[in-house]
VOMI-637790 format. One record per residue (C-alpha): residue in one letter; z, y, x. Coordinates in steps of 0.25 Angstrom, whole numbers, plus 5000, padded with zeros to 4 digits. Each point is the difference from the previous one (the first is absolute). Layout:
! residues N
AZYX ...
! end
This chain:
! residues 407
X513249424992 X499549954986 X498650084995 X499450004988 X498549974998 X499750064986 X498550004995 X499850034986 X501450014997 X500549875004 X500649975013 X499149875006 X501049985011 X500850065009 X499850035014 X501149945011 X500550005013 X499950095012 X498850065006 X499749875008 X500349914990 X499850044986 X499349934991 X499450034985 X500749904990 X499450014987 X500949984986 X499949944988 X499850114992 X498650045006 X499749845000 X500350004985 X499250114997 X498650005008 X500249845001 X500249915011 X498950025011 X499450144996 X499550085009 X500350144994 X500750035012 X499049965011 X499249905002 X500849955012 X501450004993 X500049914987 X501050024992 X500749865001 X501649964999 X499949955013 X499050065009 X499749945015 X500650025011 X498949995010 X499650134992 X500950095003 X499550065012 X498750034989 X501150084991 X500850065010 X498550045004 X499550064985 X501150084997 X500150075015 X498450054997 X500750074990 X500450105011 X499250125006 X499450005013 X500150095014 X500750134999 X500149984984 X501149905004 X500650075011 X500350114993 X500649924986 X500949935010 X500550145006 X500050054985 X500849874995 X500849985010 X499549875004 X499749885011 X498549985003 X499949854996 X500849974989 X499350014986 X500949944990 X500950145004 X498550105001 X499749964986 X501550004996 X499850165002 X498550004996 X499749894992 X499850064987 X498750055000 X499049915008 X498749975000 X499949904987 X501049994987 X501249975009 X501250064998 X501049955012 X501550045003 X501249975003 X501049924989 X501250045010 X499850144998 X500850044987 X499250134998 X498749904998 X499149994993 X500050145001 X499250094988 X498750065006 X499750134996 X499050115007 X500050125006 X498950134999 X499550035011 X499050125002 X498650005010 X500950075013 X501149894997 X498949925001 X499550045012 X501149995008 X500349874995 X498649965006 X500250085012 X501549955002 X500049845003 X501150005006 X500950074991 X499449954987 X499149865005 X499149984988 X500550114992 X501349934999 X501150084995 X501349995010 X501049934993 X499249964987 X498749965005 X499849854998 X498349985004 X499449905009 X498549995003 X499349955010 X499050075011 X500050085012 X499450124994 X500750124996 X500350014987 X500950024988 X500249944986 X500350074989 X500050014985 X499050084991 X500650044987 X499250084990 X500450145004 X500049975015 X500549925011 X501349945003 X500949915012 X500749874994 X501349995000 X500749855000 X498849914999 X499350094989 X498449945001 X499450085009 X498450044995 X499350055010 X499849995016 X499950145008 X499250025013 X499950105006 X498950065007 X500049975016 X499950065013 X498750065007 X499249855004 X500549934986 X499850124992 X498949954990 X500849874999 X500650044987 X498550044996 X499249885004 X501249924993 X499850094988 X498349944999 X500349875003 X501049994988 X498950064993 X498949905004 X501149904996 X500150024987 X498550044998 X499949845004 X501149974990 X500949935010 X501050104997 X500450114989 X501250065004 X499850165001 X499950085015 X499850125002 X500450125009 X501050104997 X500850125008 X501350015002 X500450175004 X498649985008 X500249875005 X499049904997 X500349874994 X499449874994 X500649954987 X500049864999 X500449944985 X500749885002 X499449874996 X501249944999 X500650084991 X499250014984 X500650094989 X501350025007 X500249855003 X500149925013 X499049895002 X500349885011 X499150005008 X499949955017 X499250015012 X499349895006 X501050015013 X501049964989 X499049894992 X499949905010 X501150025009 X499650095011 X500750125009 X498850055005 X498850084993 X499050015011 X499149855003 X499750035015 X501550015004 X500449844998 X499149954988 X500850004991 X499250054989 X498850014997 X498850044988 X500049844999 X501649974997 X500050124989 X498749934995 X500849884998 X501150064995 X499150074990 X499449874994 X501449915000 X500750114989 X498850114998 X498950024988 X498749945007 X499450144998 X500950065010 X499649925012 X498650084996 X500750135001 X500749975012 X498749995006 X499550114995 X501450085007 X499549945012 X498550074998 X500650144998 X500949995012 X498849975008 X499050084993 X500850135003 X500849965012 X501249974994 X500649945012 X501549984995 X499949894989 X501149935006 X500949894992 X501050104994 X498750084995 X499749894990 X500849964990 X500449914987 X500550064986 X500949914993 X500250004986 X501349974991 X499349884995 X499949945015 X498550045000 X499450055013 X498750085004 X499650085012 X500550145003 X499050134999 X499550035011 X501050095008 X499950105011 X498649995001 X499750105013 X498750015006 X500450025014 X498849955009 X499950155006 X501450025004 X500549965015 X500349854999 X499849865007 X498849974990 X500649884994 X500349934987 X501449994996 X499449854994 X498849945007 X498649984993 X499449865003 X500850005012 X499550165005 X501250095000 X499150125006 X499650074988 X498750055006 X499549875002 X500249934986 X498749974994 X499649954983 X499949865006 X501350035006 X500750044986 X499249894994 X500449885009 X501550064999 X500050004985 X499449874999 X501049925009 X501250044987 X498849934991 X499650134993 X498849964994 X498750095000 X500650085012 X498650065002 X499750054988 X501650064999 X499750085014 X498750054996 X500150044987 X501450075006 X499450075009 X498950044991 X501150054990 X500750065014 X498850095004 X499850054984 X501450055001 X500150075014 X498650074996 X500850064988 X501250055005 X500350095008 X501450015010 X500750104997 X500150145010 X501149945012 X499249865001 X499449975012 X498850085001 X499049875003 X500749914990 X499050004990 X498849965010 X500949915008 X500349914989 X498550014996 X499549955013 X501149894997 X499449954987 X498450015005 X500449935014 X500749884991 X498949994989 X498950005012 X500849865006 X500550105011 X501450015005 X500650114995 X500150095011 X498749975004 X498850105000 X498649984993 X498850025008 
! end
């Protein structure tokens, strides 16, 4: 199986070889035009005529984080008739429209490239697409459907067209990611989600819109893509794809950590982002953002070969919810989200050589606790949010830990 790798409307290389073995060879007609060494794919795949070998593992790696996760996978592998394991065939079927600007699929298949197209779909075909998983796993349509994205959480992505919304059908760029509202003891998830996007873009680490929107009575948040600007993709990847990892969370085999996207951020990124990635790490812990793991950070790569860091991206306040307390990525070596301290967020952002860290903390969680006094969650939120995230902000700008209580 050969597999196309088209990003801007030239193939860069092709995918070859089985599930076990495949490899990504570039071509010489993505060398030729973004230049010997650039790094508009990804940061940890140059485009070179002859790329190592030693690396392969590292590529074989970037392009199987394409893929969903949990029961999103399970259910595209019932739906596409495929074998868990083998990525080259999964994105054979559903490679067309991935998280980024690639378009992937297969140069065996005579009917490929296919011609993408849409197809209307009104708010109760939308809500059995979010209610339905199984039958239609991220709102793909049976046969037509060509979506990846990653997560576990329930989802679908469609397309918003003037006069409404619509599935895409053969790799037609999807605009927007659907979630849905969820059971009884995650049921203000979408909610909370909805005021930490907010918060976000109130700190200017992201501007993409959300907001939240029914579906014949069911609850959703609409999520714009980031990825996606006037109807065109935009490369981007995760920082499990960056540097070579397979797994998102530090505590489980150290892998990754706030320190190696650091360093990645100053070998290819404006200086100024290592400040926002600092300032990401500020909002997680101001508001109990517990899951800003490695595939919740990412790079935006520009046709040029230029790189910057990613918006902020599912941003959830979730201190409140039933969890184990941690950090997907530690804090000055604290993974328990309750015990991290501004000398803790300090000494973390100091060890990547950030410079001024105390002033960047302070005058963030000055900025932080302006904000969350204006706005207001919406009705569905948890009920305490507001107040919770308040204690947060006061408990870090008195050199408390943050789950701590003033006397």
């Amino acid at each position: 199986m050969r597999l196309a790798v088209d990003l801007h409307g030239t193939i860069v290389g092709t995918l070859e070889g089985d599930a076990r073995t495949f490899d990504f060879v570039p071509s010489a007609e993505g060398v030729e035009r973004f230049g010997q060494n650039s790094l508009v794919l990804s940061v940890s795949i140059p485009l070179v005529p002859t790329p190592r070998r030693d690396h392969a593992g590292r590529r074989r790696n970037w392009f199987t984080e394409l893929l969903p996760e949990g029961d999103h996978y399970d259910y595209m592998l019932q739906q596409g008739g495929l074998r868990a394991g083998d990525t080259p065939r999964f994105l054979a079927r559903y490679g067309r429209d991935v998280a980024g600007a690639l378009h992937i699929w297969d140069m065996d298949d005579p009917t490929e490239p296919k011609v993408p197209g849409v197809r209307p779909v009104n708010g109760l075909e939308i809500r059995r697409l979010l209610e339905d998983p199984m039958g239609s796993p991220l709102g793909n349509a049976p046969e037509a459907g060509k979506s990846s994205l990653g997560g576990v959480q329930p989802k679908a992505v469609l397309v918003r067209l003037e006069d409404g919304w619509a599935q895409a059908l053969d790799g037609y760029p999807t605009t927007h990611i659907l979630k849905p509202r969820l059971g009884a003891d995650k049921a203000t998830v979408i909610f909370d989600e909805e005021y930490g996007s907010r918060i976000a873009r109130r700190l200017d680490l992201a501007r993409f819109a959300t907001w939240i929107e029914e579906f014949d009575g069911l609850a959703a948040l609409v999520i714009e893509r980031y990825d996606r600007v006037g109807g065109e993709r935009v490369q981007q990847e995760d920082f499990n794809q960056a540097p070579g990892a397979n797994q998102k969370y530090q505590e489980v085999g150290g892998v990754v950590s706030l320190q190696r996207v650091a360093e990645t951020l100053k070998r290819h990124a404006p200086e100024h982002d290592l400040r926002r990635l600092a300032q990401m790490v500020v909002l997680a812990v101001g508001i109990g953002n517990l899951d800003m793991h490695t595939k919740n950070i990412g790079l935006l790569h520009s046709a040029d070969g230029t790189v910057q860091l990613a918006p902020a991206y599912d941003v959830v306040p979730q201190a409140h919810l039933a969890n184990d307390g941690k950090l997907a990525l530690a804090v000055d070596g604290k993974y328990r989200h309750s015990e991290i301290t501004a000398d803790d967020l300090i000494a973390e952002f100091t060890s990547w050589g950030l410079r001024r860290s105390g002033l960047t903390v302070g005058d963030t969680l000055d900025q932080l606790e302006s904000i969350v006094g204006e706005e207001i969650p919406l009705d569905g939120a948890y009920e305490a949010l507001r107040p919770t995230i308040l204690g947060f902000i006061d408990n870090l700008r008195h050199g408390e830990p943050v789950g701590g209580r003033r006397s």
